[in-house]
MARVO-924150 format. One line per 4 residues: number of its first residue (from 1); their letters; for each residue x, y, z of N, C-alpha, C. Coordinates in nm, 4 decimals. Layout:
N
NUM	A	X:Y:Z:X:Y:Z:X:Y:Z ~ ...
This chain:
248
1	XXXX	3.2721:-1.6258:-0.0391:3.3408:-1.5548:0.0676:3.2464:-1.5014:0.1724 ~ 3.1195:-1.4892:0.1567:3.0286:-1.4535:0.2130:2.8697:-1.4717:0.3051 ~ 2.8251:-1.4799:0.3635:2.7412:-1.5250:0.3829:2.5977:-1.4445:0.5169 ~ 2.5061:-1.4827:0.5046:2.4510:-1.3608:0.6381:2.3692:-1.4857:0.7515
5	XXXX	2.4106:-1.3757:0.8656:2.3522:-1.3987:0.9455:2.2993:-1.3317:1.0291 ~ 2.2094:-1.4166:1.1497:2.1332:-1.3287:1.2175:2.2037:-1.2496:1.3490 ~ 2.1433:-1.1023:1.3957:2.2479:-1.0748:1.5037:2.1760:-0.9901:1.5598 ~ 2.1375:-0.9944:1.7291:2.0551:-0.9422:1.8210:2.1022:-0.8380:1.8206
9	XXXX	2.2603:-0.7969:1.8408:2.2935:-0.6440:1.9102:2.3469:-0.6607:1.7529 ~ 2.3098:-0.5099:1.6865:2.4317:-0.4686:1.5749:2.5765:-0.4633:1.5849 ~ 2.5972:-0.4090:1.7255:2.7598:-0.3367:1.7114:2.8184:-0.4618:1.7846 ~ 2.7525:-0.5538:1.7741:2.8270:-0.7231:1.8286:2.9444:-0.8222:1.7619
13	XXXX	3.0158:-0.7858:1.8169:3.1407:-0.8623:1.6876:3.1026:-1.0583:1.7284 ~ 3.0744:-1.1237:1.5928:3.0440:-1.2547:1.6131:3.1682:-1.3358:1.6753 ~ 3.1746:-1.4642:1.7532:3.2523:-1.5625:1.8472:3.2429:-1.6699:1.7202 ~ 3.3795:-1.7274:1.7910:3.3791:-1.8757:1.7479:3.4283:-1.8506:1.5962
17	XXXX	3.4578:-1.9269:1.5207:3.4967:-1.9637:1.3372:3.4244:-1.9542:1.2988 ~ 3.4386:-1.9555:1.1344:3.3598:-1.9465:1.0246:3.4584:-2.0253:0.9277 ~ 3.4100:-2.0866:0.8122:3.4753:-2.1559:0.7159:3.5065:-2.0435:0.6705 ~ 3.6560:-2.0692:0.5518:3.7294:-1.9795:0.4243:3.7780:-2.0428:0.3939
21	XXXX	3.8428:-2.0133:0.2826:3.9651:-2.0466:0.1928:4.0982:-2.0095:0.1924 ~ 4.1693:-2.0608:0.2048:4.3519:-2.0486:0.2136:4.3807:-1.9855:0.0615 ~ 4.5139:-1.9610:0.0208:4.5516:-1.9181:-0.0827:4.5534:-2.0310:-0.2061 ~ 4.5022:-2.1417:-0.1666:4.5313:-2.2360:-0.2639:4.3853:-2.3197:-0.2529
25	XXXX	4.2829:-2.2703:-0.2305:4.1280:-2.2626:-0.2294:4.1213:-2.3533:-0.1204 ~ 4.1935:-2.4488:-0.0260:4.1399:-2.5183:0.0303:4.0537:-2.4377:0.1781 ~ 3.9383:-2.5421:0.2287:3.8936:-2.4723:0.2895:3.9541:-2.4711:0.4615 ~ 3.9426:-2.3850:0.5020:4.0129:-2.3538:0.6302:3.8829:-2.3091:0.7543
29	XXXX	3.9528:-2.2765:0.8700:3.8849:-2.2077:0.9625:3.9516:-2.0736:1.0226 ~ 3.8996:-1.9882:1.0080:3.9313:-1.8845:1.0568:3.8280:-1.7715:1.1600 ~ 3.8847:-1.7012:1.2240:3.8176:-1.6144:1.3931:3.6917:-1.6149:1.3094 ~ 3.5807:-1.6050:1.3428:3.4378:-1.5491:1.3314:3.4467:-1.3817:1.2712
33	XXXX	3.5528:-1.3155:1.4163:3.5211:-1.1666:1.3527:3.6647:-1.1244:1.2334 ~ 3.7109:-1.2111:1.1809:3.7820:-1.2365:1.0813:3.7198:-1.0577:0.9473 ~ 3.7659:-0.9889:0.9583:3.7209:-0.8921:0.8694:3.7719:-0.9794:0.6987 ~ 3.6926:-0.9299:0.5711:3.6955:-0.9253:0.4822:3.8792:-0.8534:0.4418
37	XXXX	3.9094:-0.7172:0.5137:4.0318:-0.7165:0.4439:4.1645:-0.7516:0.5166 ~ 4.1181:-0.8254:0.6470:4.2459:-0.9061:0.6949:4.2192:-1.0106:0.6394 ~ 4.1074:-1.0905:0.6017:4.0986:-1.2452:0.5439:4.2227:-1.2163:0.3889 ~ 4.1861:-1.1337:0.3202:4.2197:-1.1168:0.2124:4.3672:-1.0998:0.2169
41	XXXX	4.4201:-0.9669:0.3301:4.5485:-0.9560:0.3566:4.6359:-1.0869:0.3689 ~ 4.5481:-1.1509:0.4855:4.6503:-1.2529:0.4736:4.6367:-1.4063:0.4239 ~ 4.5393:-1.4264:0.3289:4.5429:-1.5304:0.2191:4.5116:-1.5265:0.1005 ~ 4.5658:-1.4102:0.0388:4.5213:-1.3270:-0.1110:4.5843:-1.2895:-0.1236
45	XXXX	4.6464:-1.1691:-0.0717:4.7677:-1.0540:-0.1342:4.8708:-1.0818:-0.1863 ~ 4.9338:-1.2005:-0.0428:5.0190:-1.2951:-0.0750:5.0422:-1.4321:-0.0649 ~ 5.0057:-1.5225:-0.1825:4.9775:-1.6229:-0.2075:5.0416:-1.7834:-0.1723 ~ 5.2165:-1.7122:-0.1618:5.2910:-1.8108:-0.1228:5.4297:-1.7608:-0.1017
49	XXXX	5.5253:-1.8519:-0.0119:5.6584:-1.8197:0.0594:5.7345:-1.7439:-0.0560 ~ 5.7327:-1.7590:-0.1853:5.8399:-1.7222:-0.2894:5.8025:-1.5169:-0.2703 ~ 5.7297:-1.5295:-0.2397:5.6723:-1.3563:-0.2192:5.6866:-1.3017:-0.1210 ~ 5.7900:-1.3974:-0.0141:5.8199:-1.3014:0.0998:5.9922:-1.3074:0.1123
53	XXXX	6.0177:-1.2128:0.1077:6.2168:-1.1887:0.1710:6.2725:-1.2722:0.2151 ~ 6.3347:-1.3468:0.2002:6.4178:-1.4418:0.2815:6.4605:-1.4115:0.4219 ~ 6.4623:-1.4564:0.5397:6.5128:-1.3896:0.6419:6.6047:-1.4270:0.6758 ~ 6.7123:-1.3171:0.6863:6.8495:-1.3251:0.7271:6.8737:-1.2526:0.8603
57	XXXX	6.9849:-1.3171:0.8806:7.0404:-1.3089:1.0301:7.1977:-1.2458:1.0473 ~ 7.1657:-1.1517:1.1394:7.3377:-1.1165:1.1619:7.4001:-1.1861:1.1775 ~ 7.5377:-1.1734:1.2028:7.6083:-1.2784:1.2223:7.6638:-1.2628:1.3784 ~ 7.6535:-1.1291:1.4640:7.6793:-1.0564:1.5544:7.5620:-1.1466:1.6978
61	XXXX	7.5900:-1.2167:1.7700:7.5027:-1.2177:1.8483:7.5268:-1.1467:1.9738 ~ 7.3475:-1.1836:2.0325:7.2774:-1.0893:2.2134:7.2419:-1.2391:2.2606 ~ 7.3750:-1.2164:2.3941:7.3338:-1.2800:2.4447:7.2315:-1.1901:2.6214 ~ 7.1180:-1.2846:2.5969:7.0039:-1.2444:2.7145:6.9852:-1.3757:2.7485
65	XXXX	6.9260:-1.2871:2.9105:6.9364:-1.3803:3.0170:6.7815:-1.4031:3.0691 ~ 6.7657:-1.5522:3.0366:6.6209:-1.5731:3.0657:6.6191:-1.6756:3.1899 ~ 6.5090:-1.7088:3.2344:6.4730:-1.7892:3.3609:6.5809:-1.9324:3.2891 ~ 6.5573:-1.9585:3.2045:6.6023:-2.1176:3.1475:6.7588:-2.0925:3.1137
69	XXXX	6.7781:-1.9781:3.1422:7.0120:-1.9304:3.0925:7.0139:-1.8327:3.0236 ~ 7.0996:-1.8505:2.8926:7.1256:-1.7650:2.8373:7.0815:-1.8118:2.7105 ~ 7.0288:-1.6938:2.6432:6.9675:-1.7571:2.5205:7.0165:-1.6798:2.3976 ~ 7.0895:-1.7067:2.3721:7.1427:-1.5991:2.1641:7.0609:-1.5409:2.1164
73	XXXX	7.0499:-1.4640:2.0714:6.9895:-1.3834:2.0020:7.0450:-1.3222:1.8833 ~ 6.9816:-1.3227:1.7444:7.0419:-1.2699:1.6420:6.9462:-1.1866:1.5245 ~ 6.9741:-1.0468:1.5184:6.9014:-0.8925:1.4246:6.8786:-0.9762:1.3276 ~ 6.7277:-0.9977:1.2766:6.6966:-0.9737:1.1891:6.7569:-0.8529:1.0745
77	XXXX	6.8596:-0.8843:0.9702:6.9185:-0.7528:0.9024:6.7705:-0.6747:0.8267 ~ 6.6698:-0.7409:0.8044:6.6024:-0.6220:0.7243:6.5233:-0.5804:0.7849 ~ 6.4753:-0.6407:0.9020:6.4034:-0.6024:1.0164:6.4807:-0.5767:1.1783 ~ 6.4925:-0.4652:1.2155:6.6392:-0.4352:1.3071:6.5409:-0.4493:1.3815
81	XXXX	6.4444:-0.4481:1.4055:6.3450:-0.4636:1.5849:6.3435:-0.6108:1.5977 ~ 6.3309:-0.7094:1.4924:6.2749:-0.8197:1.5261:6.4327:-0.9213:1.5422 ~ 6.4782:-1.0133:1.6526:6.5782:-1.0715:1.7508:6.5374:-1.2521:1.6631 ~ 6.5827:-1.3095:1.6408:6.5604:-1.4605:1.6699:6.6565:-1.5077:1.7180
85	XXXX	6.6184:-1.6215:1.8088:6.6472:-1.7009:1.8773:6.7636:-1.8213:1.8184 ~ 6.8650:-1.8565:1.8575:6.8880:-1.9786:1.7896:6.8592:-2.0985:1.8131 ~ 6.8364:-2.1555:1.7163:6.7719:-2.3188:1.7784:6.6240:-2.2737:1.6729 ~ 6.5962:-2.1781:1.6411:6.4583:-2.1711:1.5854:6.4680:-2.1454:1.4732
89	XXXX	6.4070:-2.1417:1.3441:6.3641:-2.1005:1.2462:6.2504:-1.9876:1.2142 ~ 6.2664:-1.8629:1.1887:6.1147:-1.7896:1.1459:6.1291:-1.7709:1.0026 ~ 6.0536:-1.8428:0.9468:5.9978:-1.8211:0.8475:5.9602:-1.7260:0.7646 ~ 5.9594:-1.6862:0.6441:5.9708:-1.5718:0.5965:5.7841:-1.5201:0.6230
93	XXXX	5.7146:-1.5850:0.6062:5.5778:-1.5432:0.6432:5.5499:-1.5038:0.7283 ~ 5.6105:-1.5846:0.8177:5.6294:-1.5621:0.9789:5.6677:-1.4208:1.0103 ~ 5.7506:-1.3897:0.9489:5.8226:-1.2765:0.9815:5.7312:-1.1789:0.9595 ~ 5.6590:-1.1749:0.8219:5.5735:-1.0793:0.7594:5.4407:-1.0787:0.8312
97	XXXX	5.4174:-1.1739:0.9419:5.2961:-1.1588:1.0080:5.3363:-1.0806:1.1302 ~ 5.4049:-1.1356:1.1775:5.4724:-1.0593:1.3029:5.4622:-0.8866:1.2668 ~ 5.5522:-0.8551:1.1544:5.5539:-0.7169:1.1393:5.3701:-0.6561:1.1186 ~ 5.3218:-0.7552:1.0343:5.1968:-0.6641:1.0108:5.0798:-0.6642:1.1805
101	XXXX	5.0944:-0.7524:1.2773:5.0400:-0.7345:1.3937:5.0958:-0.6685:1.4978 ~ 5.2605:-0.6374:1.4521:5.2891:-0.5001:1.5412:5.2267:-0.3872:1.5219 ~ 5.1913:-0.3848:1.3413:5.1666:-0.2679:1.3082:5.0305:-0.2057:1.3456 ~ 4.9386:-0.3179:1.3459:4.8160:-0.3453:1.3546:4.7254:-0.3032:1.5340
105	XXXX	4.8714:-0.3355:1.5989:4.8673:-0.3574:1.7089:4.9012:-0.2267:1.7923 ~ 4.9989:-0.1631:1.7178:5.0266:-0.0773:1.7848:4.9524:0.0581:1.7360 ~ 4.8463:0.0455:1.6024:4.7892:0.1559:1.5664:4.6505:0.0889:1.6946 ~ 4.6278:0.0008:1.6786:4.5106:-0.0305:1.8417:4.5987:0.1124:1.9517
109	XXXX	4.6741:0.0731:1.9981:4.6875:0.1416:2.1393:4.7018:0.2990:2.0958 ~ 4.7237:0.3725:1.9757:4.7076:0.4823:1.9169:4.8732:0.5351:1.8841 ~ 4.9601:0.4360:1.8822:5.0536:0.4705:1.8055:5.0778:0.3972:1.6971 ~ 5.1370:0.5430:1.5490:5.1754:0.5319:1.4350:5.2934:0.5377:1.4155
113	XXXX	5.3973:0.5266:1.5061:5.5220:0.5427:1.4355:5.5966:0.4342:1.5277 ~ 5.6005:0.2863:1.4101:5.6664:0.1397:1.4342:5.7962:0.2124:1.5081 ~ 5.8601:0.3123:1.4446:6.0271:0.3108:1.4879:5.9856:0.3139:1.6973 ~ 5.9640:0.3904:1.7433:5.9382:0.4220:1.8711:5.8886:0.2399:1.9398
117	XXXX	5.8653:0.1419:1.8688:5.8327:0.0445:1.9573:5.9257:-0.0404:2.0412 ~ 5.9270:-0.1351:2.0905:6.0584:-0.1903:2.1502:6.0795:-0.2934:2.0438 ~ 6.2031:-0.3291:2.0641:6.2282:-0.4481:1.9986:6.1765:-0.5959:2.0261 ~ 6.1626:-0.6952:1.9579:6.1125:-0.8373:1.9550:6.1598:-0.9005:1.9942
121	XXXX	6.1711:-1.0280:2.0738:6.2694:-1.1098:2.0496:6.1775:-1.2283:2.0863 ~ 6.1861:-1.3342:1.9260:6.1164:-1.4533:1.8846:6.2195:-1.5352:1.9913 ~ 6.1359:-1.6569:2.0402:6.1674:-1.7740:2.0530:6.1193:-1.9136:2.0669 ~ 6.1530:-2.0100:2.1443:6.0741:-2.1094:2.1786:6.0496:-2.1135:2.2891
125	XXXX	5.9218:-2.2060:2.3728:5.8503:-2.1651:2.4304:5.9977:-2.2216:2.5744 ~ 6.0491:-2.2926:2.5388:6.1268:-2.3900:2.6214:6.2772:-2.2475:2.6526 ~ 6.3229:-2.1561:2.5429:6.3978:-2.0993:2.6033:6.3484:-1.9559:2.6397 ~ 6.2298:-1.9616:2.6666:6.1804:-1.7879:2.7119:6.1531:-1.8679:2.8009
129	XXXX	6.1191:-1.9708:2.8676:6.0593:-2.0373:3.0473:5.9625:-1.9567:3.0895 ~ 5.8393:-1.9692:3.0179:5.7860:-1.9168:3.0542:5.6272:-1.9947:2.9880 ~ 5.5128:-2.0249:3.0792:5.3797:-2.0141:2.9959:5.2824:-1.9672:2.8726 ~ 5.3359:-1.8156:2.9067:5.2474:-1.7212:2.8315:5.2902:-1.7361:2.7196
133	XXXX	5.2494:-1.7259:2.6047:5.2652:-1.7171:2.4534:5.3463:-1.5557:2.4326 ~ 5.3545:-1.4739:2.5148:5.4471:-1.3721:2.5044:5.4357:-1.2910:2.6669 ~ 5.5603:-1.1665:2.6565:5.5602:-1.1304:2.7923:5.6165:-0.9653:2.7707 ~ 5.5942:-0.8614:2.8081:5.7245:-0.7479:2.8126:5.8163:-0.7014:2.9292
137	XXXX	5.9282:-0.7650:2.8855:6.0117:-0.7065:2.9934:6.0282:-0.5777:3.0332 ~ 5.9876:-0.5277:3.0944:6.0223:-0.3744:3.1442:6.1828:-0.3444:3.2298 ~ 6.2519:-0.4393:3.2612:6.3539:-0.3830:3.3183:6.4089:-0.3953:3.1710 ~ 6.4193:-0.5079:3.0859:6.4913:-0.5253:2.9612:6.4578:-0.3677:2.8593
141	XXXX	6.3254:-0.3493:2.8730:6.2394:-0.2893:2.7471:6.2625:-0.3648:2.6346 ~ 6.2141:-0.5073:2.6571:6.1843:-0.5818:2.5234:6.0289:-0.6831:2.5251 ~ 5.9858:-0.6987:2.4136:5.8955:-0.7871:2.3931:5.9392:-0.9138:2.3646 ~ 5.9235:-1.0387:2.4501:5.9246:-1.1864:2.4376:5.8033:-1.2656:2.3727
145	XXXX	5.7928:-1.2807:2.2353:5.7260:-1.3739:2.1786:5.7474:-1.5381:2.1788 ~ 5.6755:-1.5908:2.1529:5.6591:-1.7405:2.1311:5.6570:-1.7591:2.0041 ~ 5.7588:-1.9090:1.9251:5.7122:-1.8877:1.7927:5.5642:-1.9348:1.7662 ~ 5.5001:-1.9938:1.8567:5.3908:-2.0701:1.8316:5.2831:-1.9885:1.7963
149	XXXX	5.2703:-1.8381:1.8636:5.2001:-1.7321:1.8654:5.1660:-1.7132:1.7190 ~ 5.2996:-1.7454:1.6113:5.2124:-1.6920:1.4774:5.2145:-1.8252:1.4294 ~ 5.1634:-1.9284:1.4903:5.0770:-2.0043:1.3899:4.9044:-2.0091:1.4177 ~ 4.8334:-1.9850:1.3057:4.7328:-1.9635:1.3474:4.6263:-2.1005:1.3682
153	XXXX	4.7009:-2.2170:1.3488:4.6217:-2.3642:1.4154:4.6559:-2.3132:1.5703 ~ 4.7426:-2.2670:1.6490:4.7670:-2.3452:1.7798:4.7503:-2.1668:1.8711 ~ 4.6718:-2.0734:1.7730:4.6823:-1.9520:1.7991:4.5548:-1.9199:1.9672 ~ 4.4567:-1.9814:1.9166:4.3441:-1.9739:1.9799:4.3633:-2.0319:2.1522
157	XXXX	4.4207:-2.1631:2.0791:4.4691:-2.2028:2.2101:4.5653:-2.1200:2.3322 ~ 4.6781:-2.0880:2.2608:4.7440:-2.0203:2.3308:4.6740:-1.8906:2.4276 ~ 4.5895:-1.8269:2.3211:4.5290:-1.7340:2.4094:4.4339:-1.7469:2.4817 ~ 4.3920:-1.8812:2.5375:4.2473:-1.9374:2.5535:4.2222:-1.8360:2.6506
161	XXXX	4.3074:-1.8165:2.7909:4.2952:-1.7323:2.8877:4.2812:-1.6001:2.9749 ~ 4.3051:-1.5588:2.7925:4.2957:-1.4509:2.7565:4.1943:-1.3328:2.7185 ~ 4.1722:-1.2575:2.7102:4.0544:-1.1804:2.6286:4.0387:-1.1761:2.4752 ~ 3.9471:-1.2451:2.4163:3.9589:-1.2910:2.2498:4.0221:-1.3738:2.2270
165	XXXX	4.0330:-1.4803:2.2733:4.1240:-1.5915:2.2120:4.1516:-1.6182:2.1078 ~ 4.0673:-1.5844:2.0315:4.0907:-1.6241:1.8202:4.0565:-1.4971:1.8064 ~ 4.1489:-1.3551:1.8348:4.1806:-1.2507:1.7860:4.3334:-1.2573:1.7696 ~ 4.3408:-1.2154:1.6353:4.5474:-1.2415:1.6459:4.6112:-1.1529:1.6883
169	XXXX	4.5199:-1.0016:1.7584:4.5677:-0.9125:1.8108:4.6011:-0.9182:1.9471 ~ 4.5194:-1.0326:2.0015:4.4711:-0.9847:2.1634:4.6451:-0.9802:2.2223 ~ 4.7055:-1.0706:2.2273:4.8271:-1.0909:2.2637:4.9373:-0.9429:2.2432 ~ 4.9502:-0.9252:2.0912:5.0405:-0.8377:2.1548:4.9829:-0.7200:2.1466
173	XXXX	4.8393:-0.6548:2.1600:4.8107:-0.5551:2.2024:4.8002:-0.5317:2.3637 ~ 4.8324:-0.6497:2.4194:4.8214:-0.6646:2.5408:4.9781:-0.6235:2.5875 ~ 5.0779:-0.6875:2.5102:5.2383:-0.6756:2.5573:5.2489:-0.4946:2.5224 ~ 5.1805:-0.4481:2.4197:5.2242:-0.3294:2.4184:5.1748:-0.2166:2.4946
177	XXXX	5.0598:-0.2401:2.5474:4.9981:-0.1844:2.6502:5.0902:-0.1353:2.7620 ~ 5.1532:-0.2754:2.7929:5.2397:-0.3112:2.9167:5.3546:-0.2088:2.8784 ~ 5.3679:-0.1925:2.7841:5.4934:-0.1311:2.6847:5.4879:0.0148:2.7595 ~ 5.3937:0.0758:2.6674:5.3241:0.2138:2.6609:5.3444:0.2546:2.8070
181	XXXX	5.2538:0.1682:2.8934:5.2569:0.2280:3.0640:5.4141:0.2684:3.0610 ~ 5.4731:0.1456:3.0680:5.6432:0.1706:3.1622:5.6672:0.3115:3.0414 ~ 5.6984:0.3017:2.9209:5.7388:0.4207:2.8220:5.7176:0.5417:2.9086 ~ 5.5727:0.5772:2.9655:5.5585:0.6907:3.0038:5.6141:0.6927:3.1562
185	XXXX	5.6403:0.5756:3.2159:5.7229:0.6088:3.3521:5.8338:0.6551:3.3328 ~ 5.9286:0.5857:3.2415:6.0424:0.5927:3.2238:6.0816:0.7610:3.2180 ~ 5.9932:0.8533:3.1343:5.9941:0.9390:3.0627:6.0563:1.0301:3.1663 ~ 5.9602:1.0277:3.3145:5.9772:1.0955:3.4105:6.1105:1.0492:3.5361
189	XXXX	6.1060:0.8791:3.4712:6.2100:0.8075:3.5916:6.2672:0.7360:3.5058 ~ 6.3658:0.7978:3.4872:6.4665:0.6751:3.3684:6.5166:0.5765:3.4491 ~ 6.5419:0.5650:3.5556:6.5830:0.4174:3.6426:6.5080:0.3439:3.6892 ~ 6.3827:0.3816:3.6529:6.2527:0.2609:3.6824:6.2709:0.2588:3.7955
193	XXXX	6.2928:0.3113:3.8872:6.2790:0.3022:4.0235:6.1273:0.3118:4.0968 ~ 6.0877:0.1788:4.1141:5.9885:0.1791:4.1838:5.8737:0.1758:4.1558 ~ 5.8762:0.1159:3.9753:5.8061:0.1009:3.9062:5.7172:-0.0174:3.9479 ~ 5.7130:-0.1233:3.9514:5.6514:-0.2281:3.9604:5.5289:-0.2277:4.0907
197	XXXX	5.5384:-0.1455:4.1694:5.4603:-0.1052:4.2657:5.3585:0.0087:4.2444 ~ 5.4418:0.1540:4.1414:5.3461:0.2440:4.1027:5.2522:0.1459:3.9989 ~ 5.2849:0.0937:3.9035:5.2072:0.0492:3.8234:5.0956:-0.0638:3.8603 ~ 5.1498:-0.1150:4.0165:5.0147:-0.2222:4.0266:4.9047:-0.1208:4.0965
201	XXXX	4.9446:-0.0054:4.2083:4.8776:0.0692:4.2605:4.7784:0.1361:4.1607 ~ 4.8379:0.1910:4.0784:4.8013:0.3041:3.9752:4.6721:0.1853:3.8921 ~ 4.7074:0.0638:3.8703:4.5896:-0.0589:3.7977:4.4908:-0.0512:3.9440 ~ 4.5107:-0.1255:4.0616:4.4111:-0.1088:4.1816:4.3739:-0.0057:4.1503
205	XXXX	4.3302:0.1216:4.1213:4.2825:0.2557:4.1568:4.1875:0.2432:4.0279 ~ 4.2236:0.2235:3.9405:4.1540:0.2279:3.8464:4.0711:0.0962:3.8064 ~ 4.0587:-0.0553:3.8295:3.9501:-0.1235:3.8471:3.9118:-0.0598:3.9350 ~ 3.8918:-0.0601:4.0511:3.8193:-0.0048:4.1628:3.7587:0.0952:4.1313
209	XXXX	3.7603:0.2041:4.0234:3.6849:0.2623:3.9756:3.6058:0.2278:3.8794 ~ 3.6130:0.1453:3.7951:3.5533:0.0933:3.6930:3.4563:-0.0206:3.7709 ~ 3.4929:-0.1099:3.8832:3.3895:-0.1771:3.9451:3.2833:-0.1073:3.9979 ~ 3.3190:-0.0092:4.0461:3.2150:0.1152:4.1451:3.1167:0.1474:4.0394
213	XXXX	3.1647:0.1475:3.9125:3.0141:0.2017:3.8098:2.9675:0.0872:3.6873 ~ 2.9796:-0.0004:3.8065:2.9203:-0.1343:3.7528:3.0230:-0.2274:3.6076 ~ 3.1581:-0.1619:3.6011:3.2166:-0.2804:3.4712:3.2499:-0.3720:3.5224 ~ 3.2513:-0.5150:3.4667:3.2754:-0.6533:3.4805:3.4165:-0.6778:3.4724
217	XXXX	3.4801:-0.6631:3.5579:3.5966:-0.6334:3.5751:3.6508:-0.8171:3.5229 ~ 3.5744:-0.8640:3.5202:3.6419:-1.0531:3.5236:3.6402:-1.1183:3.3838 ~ 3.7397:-1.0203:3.2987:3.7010:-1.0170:3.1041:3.7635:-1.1489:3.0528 ~ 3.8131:-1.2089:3.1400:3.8834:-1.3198:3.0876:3.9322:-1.4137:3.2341
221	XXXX	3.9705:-1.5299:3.2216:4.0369:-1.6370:3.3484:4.1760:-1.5352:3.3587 ~ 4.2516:-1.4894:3.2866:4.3487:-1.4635:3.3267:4.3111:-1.3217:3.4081 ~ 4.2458:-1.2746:3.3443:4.2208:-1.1333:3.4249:4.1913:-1.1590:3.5420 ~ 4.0347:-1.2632:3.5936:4.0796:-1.2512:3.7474:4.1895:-1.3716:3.7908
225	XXXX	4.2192:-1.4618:3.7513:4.3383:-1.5342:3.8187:4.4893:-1.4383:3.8815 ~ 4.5142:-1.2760:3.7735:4.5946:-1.1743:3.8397:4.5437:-1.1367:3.9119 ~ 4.3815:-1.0721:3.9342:4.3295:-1.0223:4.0212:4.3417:-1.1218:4.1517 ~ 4.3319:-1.2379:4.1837:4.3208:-1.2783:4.2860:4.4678:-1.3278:4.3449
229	XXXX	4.5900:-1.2892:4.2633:4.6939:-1.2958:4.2963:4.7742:-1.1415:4.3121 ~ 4.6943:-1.0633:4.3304:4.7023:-0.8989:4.3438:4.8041:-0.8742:4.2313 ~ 4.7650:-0.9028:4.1291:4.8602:-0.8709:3.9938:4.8279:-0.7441:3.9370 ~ 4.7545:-0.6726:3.9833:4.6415:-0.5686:3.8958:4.6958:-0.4744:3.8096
233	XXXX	4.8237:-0.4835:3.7751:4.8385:-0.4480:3.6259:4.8028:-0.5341:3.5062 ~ 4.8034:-0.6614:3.5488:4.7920:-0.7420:3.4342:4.6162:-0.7501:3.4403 ~ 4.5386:-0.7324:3.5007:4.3731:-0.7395:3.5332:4.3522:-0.5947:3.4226 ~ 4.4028:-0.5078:3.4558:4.3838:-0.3641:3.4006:4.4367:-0.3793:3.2363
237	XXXX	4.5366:-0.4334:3.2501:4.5971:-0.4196:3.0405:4.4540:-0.5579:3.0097 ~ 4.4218:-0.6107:3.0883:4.3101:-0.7004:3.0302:4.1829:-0.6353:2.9844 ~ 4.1291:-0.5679:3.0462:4.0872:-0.4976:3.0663:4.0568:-0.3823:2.9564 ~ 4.1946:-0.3185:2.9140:4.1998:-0.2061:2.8851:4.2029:-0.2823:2.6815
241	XXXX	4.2710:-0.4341:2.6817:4.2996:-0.4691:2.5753:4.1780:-0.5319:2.5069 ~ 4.0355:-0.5814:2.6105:3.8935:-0.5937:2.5485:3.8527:-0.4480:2.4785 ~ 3.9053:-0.3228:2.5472:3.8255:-0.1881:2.5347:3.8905:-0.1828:2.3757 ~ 3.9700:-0.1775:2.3655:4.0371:-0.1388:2.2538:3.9826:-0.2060:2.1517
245	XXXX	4.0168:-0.3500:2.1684:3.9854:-0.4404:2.0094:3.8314:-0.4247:1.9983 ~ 3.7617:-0.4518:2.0961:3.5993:-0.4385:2.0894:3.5889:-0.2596:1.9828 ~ 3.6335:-0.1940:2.0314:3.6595:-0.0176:1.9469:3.6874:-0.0404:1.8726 ~ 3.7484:-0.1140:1.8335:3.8391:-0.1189:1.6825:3.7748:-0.1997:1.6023
C-alpha cells in the first residue's frame, strides 16, 4: 500500500497517479494525493454492491426545466436531497459516493450540518445541456450533477479544466461555494434581486486584490477562460476552491 518518495517542498501535495488496489486486489490507478483513509474508505470498508441500500425512487415526480425541456425528476426515498433523473440509473455505490463527497465537500467550505445543503439533482450529461460535469442553479437553489462525475475512470477528465483534476472534490466544492455565496445573499434579499451582478462585482474586487499582492490569479484554463469572458465569479470560486483543498 505504500511506498516513498522524494519531495522538494514538504507541504506539497504530489500530481498525477499512483498504482493501488481495488476491493478485489486488482491493481488500479488512483489521484497521486489519494490519502491512505480515503483509499481505504473507498475500496476497503466497503467491498462490494451487496453492502450498499438499494436505491429507491418515489413514485411522485419534479418536473424541471432545463436548456434541453423538461426533465423528471424523482426523491431518492432514503436520501430526500438527492433527485434522479429518468432515463438514468444511480447505482447504489453511486449513491454512497455522492453522499460521502457532499459530506466531504461541504466540511471543505466549513459547513457541518448536510441538512442546510441544497438538494441534488443527478443526471445525464444530454438532459442537464450543458458541458460542465456539474453546475448550481441559483435562481432554482439546486445542484446539477452529471452521472459521469462519479465514475472515477472518466473523473479526471471531466475536470481537466478545472483546478485538481484527479481531486474528487474539486467539482463539487466548487458548486458549493457557488451555493454558500447566493445562501448568504438570499439571507438579506430573498428575491435574488440583482444578484448575478453583485456577485460578479463583489468576485472583480476581490481578484483585483489578490492580483495587486502578487496571487496567480490563472489556477486553472477554466479560471482564466471566465476571466476573459468577464465571468469573475466563476475565476474567484476557482480560486477560492484551490485555497481550500490545497488547506485541507
Amino acid at each position: 500500500r505504500s511506498t516513498i518518495v522524494g519531495s522538494i517542498k514538504g507541504d506539497s501535495k504530489p500530481k498525477g497517479t499512483r498504482a493501488a488496489r481495488d476491493e478485489s486486489g486488482k491493481y488500479i490507478r488512483v489521484p497521486a494525493s489519494t490519502s491512505y483513509a480515503e483509499w481505504y474508505r473507498r475500496y476497503v470498508s466497503t467491498t462490494s454492491e451487496q453492502y450498499y441500500k438499494k436505491v429507491t425512487l418515489s413514485s411522485e415526480k419534479e418536473e424541471v426545466l432545463r436548456p434541453t425541456g423538461i426533465v423528471n425528476f424523482r426523491q431518492v426515498t432514503t436520501q430526500p436531497n438527492v433527485h434522479v433523473a429518468e432515463g438514468i440509473t444511480l447505482k447504489p455505490k453511486q449513491l454512497h459516493e455522492l453522499q460521502q463527497r457532499l459530506h466531504d465537500a461541504a466540511l471543505a467550505i466549513g459547513i457541518d450540518d448536510l441538512a442546510v445543503l441544497p438538494p441534488v439533482y443527478v443526471a445525464a450529461e444530454t438532459q442537464l445541456g450543458t458541458n460542465a460535469p456539474a453546475l448550481y442553479n441559483w435562481r432554482q437553489d439546486k445542484v446539477y450533477i452529471t452521472l459521469s462525475l462519479l465514475d472515477d475512470e472518466k473523473l479526471a477528465d471531466l475536470q481537466r479544466d478545472g483546478v485538481l483534476p484527479e481531486n474528487c472534490l474539486s467539482t463539487m466544492v466548487h458548486e458549493l461555494i457557488h451555493w454558500k455565496d447566493a445562501a448568504g445573499y438570499r439571507k438579506r434579499h430573498p428575491d435574488m434581486a440583482g444578484y448575478a451582478d453583485w456577485i460578479n462585482q463583489q468576485s472583480k474586487k476581490k481578484i483585483v486584490e489578490l492580483a495587486k499582492k502578487g496571487y496567480n490569479i490563472k489556477v486553472s484554463r477554466y479560471a482564466i477562460k471566465s476571466f476573459l469572458s468577464e465571468q469573475f465569479d466563476e475565476t474567484y470560486v476557482e480560486i477560492r476552491t484551490l485555497q481550500l483543498l490545497q488547506k485541507g
